[in-house]
PDB file of N, CA, C and O in Angstrom, chain B, residues numbered from 101:
ATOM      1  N   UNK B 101      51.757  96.116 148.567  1.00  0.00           N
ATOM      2  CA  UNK B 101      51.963  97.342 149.301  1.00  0.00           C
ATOM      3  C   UNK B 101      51.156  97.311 150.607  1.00  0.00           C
ATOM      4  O   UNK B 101      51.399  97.907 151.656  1.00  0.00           O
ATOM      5  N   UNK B 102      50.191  96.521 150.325  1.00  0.00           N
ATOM      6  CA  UNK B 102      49.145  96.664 151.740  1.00  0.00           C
ATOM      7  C   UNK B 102      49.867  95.740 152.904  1.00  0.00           C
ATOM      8  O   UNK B 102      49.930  95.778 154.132  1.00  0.00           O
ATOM      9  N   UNK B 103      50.260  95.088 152.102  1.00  0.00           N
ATOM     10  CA  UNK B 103      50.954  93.659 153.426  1.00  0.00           C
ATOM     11  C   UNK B 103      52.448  94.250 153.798  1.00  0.00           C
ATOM     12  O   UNK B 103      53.066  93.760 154.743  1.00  0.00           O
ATOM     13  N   UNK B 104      52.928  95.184 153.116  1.00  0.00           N
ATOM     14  CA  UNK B 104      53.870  95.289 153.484  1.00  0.00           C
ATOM     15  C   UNK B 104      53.888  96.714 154.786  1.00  0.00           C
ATOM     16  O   UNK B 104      54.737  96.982 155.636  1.00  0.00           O
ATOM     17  N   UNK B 105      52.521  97.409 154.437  1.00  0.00           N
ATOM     18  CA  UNK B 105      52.532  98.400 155.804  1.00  0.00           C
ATOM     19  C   UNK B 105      51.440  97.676 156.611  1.00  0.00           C
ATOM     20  O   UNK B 105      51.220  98.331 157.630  1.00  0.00           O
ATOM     21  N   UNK B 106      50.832  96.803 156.558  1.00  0.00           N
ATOM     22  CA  UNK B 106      49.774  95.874 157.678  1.00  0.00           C
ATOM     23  C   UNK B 106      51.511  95.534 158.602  1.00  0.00           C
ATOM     24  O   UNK B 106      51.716  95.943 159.744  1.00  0.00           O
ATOM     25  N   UNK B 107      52.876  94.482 157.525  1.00  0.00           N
ATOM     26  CA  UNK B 107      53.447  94.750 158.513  1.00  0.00           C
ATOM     27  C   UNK B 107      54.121  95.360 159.430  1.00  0.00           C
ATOM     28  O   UNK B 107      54.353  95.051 160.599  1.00  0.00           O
ATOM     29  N   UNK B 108      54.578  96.732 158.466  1.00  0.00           N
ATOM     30  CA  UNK B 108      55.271  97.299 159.300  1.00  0.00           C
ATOM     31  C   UNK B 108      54.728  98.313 161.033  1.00  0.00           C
ATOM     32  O   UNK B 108      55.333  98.706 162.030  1.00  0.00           O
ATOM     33  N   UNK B 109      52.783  98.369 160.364  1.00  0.00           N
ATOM     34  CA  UNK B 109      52.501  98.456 161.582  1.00  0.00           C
ATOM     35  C   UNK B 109      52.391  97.403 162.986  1.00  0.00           C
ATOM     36  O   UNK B 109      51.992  97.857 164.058  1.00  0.00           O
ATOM     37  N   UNK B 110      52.754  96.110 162.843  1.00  0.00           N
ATOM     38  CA  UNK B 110      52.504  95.460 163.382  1.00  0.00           C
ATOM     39  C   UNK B 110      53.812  94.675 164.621  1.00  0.00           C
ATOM     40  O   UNK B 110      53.882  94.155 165.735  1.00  0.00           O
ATOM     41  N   UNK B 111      54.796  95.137 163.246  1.00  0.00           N
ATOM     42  CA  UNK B 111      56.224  95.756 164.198  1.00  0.00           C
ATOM     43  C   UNK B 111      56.189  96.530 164.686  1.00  0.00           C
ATOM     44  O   UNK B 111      56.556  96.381 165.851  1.00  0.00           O
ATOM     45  N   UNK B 112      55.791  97.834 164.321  1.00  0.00           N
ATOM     46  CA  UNK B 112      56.347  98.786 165.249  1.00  0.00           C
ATOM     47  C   UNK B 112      55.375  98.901 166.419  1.00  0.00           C
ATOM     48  O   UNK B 112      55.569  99.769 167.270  1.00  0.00           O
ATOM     49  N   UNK B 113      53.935  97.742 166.534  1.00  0.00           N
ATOM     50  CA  UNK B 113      53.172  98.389 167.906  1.00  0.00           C
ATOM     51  C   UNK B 113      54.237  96.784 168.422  1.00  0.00           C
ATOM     52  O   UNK B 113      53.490  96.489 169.355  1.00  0.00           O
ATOM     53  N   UNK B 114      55.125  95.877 168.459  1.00  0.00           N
ATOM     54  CA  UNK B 114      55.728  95.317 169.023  1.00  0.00           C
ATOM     55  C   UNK B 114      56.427  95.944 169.570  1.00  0.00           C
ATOM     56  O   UNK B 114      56.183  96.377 170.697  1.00  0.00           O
ATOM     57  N   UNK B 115      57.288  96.127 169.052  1.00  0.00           N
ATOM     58  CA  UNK B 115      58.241  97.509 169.395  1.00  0.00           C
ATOM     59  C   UNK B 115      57.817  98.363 170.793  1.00  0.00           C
ATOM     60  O   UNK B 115      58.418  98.388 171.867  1.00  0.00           O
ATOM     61  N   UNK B 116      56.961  98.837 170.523  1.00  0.00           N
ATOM     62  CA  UNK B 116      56.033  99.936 171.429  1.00  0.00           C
ATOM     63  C   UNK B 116      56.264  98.731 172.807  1.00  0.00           C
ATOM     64  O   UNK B 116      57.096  98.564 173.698  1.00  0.00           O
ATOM     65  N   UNK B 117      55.339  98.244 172.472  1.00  0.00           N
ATOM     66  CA  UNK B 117      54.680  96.731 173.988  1.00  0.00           C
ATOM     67  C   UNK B 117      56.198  96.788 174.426  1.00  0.00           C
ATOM     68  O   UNK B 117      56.593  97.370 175.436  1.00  0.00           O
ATOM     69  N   UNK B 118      56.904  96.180 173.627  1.00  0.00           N
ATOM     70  CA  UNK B 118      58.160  95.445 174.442  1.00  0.00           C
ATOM     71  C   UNK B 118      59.210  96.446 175.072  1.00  0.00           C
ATOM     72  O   UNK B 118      59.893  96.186 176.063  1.00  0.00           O
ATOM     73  N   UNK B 119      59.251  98.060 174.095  1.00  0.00           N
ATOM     74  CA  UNK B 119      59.916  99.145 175.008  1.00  0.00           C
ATOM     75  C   UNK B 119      58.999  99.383 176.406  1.00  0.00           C
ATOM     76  O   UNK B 119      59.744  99.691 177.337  1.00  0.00           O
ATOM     77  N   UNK B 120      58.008  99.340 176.679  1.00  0.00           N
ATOM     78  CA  UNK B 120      57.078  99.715 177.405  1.00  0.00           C
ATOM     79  C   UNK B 120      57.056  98.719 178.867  1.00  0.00           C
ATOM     80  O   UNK B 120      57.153  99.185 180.003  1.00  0.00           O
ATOM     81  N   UNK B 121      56.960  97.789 178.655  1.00  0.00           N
ATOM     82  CA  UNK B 121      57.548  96.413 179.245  1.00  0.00           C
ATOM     83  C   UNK B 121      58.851  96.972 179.914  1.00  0.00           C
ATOM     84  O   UNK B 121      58.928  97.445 181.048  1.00  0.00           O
ATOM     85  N   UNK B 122      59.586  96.867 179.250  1.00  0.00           N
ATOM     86  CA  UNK B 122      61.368  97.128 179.854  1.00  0.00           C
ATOM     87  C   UNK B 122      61.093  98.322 180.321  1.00  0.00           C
ATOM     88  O   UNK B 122      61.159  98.199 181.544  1.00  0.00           O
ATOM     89  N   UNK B 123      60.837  99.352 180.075  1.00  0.00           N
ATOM     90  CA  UNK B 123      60.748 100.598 181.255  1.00  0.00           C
ATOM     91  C   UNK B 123      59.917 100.393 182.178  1.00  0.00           C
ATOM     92  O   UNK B 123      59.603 101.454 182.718  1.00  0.00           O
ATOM     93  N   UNK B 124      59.347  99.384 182.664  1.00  0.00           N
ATOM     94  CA  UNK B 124      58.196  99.506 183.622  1.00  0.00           C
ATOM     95  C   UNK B 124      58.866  98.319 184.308  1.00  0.00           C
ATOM     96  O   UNK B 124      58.826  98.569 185.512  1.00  0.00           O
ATOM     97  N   UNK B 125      59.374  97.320 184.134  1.00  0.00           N
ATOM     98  CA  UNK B 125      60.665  96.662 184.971  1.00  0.00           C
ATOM     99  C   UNK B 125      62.007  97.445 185.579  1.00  0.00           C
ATOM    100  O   UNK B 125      62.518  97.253 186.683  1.00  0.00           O
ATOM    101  N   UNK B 126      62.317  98.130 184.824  1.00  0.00           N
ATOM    102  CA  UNK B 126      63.264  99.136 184.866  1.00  0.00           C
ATOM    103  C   UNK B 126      63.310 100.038 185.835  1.00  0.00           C
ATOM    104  O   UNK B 126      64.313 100.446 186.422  1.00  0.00           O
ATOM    105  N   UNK B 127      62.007 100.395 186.019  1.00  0.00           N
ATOM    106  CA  UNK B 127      61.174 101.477 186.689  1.00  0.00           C
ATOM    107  C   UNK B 127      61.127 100.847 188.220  1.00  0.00           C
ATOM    108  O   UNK B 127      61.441 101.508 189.209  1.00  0.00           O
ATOM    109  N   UNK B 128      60.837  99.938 188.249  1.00  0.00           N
ATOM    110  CA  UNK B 128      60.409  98.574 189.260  1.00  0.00           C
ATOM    111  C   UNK B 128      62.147  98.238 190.050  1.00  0.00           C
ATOM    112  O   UNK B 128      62.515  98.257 191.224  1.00  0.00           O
ATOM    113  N   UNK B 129      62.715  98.014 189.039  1.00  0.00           N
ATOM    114  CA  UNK B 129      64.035  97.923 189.758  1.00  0.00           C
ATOM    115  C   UNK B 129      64.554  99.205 190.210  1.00  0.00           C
ATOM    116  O   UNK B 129      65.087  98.980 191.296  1.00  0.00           O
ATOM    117  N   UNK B 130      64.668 100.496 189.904  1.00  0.00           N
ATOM    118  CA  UNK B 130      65.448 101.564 189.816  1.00  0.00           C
ATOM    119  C   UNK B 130      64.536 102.031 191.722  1.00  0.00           C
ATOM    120  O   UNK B 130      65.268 102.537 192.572  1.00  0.00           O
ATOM    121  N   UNK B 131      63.605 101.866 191.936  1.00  0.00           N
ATOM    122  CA  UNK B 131      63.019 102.270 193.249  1.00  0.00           C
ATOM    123  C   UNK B 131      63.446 101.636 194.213  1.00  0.00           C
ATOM    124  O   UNK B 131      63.774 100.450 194.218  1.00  0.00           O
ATOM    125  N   UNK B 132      63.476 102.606 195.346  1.00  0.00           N
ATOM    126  CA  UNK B 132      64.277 101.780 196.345  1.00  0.00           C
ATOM    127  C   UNK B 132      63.282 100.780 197.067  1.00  0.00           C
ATOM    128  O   UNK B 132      62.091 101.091 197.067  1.00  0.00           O
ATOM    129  N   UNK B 133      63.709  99.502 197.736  1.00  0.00           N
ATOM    130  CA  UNK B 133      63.218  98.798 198.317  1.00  0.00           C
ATOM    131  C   UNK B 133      62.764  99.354 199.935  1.00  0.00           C
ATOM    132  O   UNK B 133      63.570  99.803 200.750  1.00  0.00           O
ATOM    133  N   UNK B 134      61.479  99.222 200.130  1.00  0.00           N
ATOM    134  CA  UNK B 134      60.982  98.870 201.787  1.00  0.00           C
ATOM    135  C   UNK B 134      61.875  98.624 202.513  1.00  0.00           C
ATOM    136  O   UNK B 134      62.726  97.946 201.938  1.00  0.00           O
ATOM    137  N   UNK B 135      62.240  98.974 204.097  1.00  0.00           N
ATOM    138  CA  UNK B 135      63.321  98.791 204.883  1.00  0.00           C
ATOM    139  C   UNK B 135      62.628  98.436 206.060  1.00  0.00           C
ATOM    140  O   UNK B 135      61.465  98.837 206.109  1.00  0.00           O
ATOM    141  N   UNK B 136      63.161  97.612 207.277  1.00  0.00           N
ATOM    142  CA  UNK B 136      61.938  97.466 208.517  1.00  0.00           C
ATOM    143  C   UNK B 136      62.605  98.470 209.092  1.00  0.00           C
ATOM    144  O   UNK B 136      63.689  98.894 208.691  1.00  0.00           O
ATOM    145  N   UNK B 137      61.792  99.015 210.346  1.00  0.00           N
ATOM    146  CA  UNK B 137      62.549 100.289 211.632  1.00  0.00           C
ATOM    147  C   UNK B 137      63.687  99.133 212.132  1.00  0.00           C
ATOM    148  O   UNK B 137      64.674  99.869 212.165  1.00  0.00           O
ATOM    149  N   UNK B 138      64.025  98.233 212.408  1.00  0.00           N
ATOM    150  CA  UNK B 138      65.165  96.987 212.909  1.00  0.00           C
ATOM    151  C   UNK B 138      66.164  97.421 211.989  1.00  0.00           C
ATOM    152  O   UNK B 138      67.245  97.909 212.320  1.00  0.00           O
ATOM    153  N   UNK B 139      65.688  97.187 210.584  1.00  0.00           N
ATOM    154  CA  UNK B 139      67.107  97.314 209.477  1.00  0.00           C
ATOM    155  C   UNK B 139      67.651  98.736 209.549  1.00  0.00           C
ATOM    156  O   UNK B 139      68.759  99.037 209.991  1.00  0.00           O
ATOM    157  N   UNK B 140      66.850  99.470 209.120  1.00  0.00           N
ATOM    158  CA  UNK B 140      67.461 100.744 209.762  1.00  0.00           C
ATOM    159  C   UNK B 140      68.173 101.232 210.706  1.00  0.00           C
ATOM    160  O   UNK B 140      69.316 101.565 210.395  1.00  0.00           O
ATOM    161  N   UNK B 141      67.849 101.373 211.748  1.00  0.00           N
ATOM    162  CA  UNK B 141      68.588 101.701 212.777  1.00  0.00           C
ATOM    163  C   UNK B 141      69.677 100.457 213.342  1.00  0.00           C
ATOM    164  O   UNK B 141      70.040 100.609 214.509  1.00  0.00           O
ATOM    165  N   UNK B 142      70.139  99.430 212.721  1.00  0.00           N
ATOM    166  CA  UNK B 142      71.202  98.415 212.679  1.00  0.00           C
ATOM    167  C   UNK B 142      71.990  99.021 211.071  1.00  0.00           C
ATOM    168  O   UNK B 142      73.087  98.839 210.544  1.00  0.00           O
ATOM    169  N   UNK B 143      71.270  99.474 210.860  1.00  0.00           N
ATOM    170  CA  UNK B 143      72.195 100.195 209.440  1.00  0.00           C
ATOM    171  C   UNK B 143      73.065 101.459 209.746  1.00  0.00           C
ATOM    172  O   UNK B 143      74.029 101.738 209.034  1.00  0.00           O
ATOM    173  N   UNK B 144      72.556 102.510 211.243  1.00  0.00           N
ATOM    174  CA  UNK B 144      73.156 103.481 211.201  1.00  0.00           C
ATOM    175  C   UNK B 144      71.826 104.869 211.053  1.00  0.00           C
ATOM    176  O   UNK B 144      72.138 106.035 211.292  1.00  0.00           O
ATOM    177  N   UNK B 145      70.980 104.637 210.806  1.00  0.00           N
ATOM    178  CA  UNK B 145      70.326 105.235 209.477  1.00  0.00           C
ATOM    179  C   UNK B 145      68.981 105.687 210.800  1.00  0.00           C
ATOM    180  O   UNK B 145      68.716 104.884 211.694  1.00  0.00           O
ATOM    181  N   UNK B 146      68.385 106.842 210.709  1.00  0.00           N
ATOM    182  CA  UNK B 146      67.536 107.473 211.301  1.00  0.00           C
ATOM    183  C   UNK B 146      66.021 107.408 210.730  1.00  0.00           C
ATOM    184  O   UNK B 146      65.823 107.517 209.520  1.00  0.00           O
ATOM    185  N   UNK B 147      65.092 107.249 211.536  1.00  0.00           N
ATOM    186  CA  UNK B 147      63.667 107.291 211.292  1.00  0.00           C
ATOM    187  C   UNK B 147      62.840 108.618 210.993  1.00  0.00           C
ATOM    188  O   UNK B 147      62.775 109.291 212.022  1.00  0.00           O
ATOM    189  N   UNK B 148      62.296 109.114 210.096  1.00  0.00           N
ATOM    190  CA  UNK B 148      61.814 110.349 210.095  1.00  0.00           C
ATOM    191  C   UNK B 148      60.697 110.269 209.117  1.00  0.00           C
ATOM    192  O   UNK B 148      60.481 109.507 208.175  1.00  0.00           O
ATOM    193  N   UNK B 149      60.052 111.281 209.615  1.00  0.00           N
ATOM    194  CA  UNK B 149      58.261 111.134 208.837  1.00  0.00           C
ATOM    195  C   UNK B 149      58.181 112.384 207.439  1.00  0.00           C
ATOM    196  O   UNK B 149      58.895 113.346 207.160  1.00  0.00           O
ATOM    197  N   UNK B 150      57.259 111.940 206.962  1.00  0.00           N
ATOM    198  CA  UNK B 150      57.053 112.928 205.680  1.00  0.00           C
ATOM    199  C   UNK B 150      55.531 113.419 205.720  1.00  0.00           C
ATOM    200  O   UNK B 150      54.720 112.492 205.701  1.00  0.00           O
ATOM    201  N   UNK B 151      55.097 114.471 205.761  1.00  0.00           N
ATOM    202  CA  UNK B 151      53.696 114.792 205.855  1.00  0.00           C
ATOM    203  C   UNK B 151      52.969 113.852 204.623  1.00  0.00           C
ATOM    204  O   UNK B 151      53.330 113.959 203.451  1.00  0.00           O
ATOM    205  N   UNK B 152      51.967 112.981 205.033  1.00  0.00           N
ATOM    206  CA  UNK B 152      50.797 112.628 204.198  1.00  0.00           C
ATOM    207  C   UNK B 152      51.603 111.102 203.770  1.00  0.00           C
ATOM    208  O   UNK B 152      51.015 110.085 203.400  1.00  0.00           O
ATOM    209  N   UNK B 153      52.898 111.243 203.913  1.00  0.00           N
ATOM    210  CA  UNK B 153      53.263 110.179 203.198  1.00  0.00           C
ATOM    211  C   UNK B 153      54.030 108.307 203.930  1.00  0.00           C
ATOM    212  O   UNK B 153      54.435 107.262 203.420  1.00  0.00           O
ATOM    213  N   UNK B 154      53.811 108.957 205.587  1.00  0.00           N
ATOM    214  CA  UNK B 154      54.627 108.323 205.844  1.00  0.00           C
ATOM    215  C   UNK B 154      55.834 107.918 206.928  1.00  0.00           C
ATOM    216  O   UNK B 154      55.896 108.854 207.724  1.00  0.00           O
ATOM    217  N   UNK B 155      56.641 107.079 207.212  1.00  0.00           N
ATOM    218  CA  UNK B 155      57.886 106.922 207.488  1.00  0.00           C
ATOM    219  C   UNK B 155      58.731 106.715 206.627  1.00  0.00           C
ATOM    220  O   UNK B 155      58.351 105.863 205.824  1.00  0.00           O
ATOM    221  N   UNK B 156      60.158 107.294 206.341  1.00  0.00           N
ATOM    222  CA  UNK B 156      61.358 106.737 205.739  1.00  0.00           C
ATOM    223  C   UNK B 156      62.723 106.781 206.524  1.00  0.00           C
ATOM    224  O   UNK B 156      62.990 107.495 207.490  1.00  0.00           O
ATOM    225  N   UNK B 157      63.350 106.060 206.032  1.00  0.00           N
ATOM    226  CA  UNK B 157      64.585 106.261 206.961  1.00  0.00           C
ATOM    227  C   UNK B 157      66.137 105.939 206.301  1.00  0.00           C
ATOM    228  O   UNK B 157      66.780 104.990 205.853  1.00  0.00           O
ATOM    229  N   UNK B 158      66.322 107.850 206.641  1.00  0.00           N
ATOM    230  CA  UNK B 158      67.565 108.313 206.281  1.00  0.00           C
ATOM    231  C   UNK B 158      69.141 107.247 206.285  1.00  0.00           C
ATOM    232  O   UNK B 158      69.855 107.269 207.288  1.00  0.00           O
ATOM    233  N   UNK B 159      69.435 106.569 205.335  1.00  0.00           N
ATOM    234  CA  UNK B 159      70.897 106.383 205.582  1.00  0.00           C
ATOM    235  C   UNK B 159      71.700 106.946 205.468  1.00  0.00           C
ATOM    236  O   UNK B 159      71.743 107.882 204.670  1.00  0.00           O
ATOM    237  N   UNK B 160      72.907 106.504 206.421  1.00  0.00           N
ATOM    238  CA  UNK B 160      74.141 107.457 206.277  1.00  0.00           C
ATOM    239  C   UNK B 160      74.637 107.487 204.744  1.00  0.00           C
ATOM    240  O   UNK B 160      75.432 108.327 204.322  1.00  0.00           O
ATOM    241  N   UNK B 161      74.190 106.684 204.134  1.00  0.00           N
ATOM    242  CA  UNK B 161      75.048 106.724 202.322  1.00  0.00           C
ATOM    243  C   UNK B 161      73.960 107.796 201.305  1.00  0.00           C
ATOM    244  O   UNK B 161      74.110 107.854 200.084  1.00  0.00           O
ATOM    245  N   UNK B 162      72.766 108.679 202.125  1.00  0.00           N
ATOM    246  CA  UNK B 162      71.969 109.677 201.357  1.00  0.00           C
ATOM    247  C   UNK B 162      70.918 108.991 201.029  1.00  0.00           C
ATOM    248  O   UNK B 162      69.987 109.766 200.811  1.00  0.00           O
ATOM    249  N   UNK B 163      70.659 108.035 200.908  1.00  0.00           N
ATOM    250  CA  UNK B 163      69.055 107.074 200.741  1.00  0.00           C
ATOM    251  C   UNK B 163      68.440 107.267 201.212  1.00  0.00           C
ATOM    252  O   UNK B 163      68.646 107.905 202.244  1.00  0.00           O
ATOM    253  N   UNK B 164      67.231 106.891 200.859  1.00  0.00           N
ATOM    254  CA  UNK B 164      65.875 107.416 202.258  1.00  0.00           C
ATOM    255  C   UNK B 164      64.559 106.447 201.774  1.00  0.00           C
ATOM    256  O   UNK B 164      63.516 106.918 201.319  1.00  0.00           O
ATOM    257  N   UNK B 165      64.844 104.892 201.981  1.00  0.00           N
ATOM    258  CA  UNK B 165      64.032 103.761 201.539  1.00  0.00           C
ATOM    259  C   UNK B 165      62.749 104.402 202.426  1.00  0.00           C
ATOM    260  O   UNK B 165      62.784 105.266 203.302  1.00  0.00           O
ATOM    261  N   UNK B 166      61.719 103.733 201.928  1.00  0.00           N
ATOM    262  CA  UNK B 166      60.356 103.769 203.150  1.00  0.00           C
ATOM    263  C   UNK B 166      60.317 103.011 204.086  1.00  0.00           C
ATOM    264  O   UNK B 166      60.831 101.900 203.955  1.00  0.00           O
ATOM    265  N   UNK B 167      59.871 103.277 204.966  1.00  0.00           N
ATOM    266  CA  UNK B 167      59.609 101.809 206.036  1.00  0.00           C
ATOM    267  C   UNK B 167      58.383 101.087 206.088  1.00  0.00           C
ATOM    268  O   UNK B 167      57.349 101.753 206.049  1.00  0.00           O
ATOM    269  N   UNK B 168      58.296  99.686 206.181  1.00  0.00           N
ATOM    270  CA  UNK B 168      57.271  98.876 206.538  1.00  0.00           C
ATOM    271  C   UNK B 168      56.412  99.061 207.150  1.00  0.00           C
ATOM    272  O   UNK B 168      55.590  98.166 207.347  1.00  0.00           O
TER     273      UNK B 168
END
């Protein structure tokens, strides 16, 4: 009985790690990528600031990557 919940805790903190892992890649992919002021405005797409945070720049398709 003991070996059999030593393993089942030992799956389920696998479990844990490896969901945890994939959402934090996931997470990593799902953000938009850095854009230079060049790519932008050859994209169409306007430069505009955010208090405290910044430059980003608006594309015409509703995106709003950050800039470099």
């Amino acid at each position: 009985m003991r070996i059999r919940r030593t393993l089942g805790l030992a799956l389920a903190a696998a479990t844990l790690a490896g969901m945890s892992a994939v959402g934090a890649v996931s997470a990593a992919a799902a953000s938009s990528p850095n854009i230079s002021r060049d790519d932008c405005t050859a994209a169409g797409g306007q430069i505009a600031a955010r208090p405290y945070a910044g430059y980003y720049c608006a594309l015409p398709d509703g995106t709003k990557p950050a800039i470099d």
